[in-house]
N, C-alpha and C positions, 0 to 999 in steps of 0.2 A: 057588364053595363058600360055604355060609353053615353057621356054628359057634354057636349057640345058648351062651354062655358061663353062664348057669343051668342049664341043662341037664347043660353038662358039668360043673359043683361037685357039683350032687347026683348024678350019678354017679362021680366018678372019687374025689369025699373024702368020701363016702354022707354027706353033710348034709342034714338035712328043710329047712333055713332057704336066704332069699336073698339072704345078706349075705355079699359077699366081703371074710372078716377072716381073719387069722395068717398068717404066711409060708409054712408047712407046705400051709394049704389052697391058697396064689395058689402054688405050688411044683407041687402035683398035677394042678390045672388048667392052670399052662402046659405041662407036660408031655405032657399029652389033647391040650392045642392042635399042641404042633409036631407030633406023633405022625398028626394028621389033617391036616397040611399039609404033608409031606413026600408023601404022593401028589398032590400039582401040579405043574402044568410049569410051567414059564418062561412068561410070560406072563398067566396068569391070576391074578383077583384075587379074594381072601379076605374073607369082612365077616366079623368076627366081632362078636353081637350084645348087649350087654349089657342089653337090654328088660327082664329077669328079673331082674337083681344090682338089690337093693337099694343098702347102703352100704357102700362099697369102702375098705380103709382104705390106710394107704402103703407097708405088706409088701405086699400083693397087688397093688397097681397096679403096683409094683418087677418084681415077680413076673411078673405078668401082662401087663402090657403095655411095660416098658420092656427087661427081661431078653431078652421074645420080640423084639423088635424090632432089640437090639443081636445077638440068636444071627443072626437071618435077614440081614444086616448083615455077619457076621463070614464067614458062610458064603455069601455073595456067591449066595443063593439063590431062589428060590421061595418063596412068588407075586410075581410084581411088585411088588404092592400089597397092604396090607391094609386095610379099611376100617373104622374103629370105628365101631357103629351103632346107637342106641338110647342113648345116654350122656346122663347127667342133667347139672344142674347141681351136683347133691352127688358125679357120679364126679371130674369137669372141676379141682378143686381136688386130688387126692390124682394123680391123672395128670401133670398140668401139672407139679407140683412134682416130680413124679420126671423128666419128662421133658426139665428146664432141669437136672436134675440133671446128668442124663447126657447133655448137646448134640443131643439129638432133638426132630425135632417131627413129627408126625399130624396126617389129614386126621378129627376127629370126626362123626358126622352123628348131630342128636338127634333123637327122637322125633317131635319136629314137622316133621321134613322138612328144617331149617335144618344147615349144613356149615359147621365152622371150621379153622382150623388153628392147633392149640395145641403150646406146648411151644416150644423153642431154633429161633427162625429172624429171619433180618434184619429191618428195616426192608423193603427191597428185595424180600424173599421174600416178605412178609407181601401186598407190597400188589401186585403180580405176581400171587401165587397168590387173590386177593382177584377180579382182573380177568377171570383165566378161570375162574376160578370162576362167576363173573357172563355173562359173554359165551357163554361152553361154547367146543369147538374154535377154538382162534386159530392163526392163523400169526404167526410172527415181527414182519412188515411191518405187520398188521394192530394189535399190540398194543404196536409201537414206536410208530405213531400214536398210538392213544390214549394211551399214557404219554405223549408227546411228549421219548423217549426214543430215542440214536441204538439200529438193530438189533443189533450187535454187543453192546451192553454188556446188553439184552433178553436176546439167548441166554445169554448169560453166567449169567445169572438162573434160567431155564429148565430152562437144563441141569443146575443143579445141584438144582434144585426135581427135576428127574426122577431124576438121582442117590439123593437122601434119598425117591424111591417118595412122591411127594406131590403130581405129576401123572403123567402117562403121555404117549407121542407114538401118534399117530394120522396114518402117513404123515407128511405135512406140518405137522402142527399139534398144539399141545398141548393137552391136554383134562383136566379135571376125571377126577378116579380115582372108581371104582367107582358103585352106584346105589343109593340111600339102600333096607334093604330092608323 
C-alpha cells in the first residue's frame, strides 16, 4: 500500500498548501492514515510518502508519525512495517526529536533513493541495522561473520530490530523493510 501523505492533508483538512503544520491538521491526517491501514493484514508493508509535505512542524510529526506508530504498537497490528519515503532533511529534525521523545525509531528513505534509521535505537541496532541494510537478506551466521560478533548476541539484536518493525524476516534471513517508492 502506498499513502501519498499530501495528498491526504489536502483532502482530509481541505488545505490548498504543502505544509504539514498545527496539531489539528497532523490529528486529521493521521486519522485518514490509520483509517487506510486498517484494511491490511499481517504481513504487509505500508510506505507512507511524504514527496508532497513541505515543512512539517513538531505537532504534526507528534501527530503523524510518532502517535501512528505508538497506536500500531499498542494494538500489536498491521502492517508489519511502515516505510517513510520521500522525507527531506527539513522533515528528519522535527521526526527524530519526536521520535527519541517517545523511545522509537524508523527505517526513513529519502528522495534520493538513500535509507536511514532515525529516532531511539542502540549503538548495536544502529550498526546491525546499518549491515543489512548494505548486504540486503542475511542470515545470522553470515552477519555474526562480519560483525565478528558471537551469533547468539547477533539474534539478540535482530530480533529486537524485528520487534520495533525496522527489519523483517525472510525465511531464514533478515532483510531491509520495504522498497524505497
Amino acid at each position: 500500500m502506498h499513502i501519498d501523505v499530501g495528498h491526504v492533508m489536502r483532502h482530509s483538512a481541505s488545505l490548498p498548501y504543502a505544509d504539514l503544520v498545527t496539531r489539528s491538521t497532523g490529528e486529521a491526517v493521521r486519522r485518514c492514515i490509520e483509517a487506510e491501514l486498517a484494511g491490511l493484514s499481517e504481513g504487509d508493508v505500508a510506505t507512507l510518502d511524504f514527496t508532497h509535505i513541505g515543512m512539517m512542524d513538531y505537532s504534526c510529526a507528534d501527530e503523524v508519525v510518532a502517535k501512528l506508530l505508538l497506536d500500531l504498537a499498542r494494538r500489536g497490528a498491521r502492517p508489519s512495517s511502515l516505510v517513510f519515503h520521500g522525507i527531506t532533511d527539513a522533515h528528519v529534525e522535527a521526526i527524530e526529536d519526536v521520535l527519541l521523545h517517545h523511545g522509537l525509531a524508523l527505517v526513513v528513505h529519502f528522495a534520493d533513493g538513500a535509507a536511514r534509521l532515525i529516532g531511539a535505537a542502540s549503538d548495536d541496532e544502529r550498526a546491525l541495522w546499518q549491515l543489512v541494510h548494505l548486504r540486503g537478506a542475511s542470515d545470522v551466521a553470515d552477519l555474526a561473520r562480519e560483525s565478528a560478533r558471537e551469533s547468539a548476541d547477533i539474534l539478540v539484536v535482530l530480533e529486537a530490530l524485528l520487534d520495533r518493525r525496522l527489519l523483517k524476516r525472510e525465511g531464514s534471513t533478515f532483510a531491509p523493510i520495504g522498497v524505497a517508492a
